[in-house]
C-alpha positions as CSV (number, residue, x, y, z in Angstrom):
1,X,-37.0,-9.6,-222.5
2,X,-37.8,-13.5,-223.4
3,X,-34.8,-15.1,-223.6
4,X,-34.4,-18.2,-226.8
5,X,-31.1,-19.1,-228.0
6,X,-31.1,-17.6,-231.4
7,X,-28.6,-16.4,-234.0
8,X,-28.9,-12.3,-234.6
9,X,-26.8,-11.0,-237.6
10,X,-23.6,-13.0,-237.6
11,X,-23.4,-13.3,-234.2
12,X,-23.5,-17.0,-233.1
13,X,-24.8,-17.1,-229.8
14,X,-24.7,-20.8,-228.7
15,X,-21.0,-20.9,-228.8
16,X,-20.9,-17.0,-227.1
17,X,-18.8,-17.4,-224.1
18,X,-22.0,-15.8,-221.7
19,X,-19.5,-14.5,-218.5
20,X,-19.1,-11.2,-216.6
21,X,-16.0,-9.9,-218.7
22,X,-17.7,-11.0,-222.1
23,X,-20.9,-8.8,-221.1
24,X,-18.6,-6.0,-219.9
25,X,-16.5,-6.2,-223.1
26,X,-19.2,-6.4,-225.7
27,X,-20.9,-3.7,-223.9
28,X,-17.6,-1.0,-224.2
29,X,-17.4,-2.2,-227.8
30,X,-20.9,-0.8,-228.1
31,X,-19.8,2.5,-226.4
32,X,-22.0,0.9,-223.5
33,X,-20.9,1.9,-219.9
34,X,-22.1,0.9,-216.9
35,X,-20.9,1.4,-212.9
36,X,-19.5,-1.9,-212.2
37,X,-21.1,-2.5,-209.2
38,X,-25.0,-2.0,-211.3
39,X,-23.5,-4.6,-214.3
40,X,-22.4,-6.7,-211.6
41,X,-25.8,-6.7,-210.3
42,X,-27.4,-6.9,-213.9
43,X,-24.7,-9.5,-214.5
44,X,-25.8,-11.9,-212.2
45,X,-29.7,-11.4,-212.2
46,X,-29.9,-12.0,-216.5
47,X,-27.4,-15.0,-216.1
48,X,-30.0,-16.5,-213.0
49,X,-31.8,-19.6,-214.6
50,X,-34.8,-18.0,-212.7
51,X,-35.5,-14.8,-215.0
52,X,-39.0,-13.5,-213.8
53,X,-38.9,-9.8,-215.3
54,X,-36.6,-6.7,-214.7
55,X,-38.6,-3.0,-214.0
56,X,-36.2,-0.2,-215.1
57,X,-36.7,3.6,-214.2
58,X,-35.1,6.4,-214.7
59,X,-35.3,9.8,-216.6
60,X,-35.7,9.7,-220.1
61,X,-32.2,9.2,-222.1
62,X,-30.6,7.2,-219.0
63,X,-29.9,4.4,-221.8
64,X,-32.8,2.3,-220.4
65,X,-34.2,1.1,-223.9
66,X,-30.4,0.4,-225.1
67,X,-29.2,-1.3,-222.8
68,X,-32.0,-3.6,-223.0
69,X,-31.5,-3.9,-226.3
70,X,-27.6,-4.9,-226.1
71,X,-28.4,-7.4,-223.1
72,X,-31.1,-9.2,-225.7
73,X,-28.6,-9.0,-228.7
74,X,-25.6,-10.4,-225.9
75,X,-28.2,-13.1,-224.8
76,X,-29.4,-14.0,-228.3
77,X,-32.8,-13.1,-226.9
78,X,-36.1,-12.3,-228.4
79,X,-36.9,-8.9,-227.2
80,X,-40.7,-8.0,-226.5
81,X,-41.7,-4.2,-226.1
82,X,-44.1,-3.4,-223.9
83,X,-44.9,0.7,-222.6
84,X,-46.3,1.7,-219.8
85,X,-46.2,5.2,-219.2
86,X,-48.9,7.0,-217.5
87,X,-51.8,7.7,-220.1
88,X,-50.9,4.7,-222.7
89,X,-54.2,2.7,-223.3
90,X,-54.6,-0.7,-223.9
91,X,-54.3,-0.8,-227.9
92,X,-50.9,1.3,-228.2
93,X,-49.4,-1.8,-225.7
């Protein structure tokens, strides 16, 4: 996820108030849950000025992709896929 301050939809990011209950709310509204001590953790590492990269596993339909995709929209981020799944060659990346 690369993170820019951008406007997605009607959202207005630069004026979105970017704290714990915010992320937690806009989540639920997006029928979105998480164990609060992982958001917490999630919470804290995506709000970090020092973002390096995140490495989510986890079975397929575990809400990996989506949640991603509600952090970036919550962030006002540009969102980058990449796959690497065992077997996917260098043009499908």
């Amino acid at each position: 996820m690369y993170h820019e301050n951008m406007n997605h939809g009607n959202m207005n990011h630069e004026n979105m108030n970017h704290d714990y209950e915010s992320l937690k709310s806009f989540l639920h509204q997006n029928n979105f849950f998480v164990d609060e001590k992982v958001l917490k953790i999630i919470f804290t590492y995506i709000t970090s000025p020092r973002i390096g990269g995140v490495l989510l596993r986890g079975p397929p339909g575990a809400g990996k992709t989506t949640m991603v995709e509600l952090l970036a929209r919550w962030l006002g981020a540009v969102l980058v896929y990449y796959q690497a799944s065992p077997g996917t060659t260098e043009d499908e990346l």
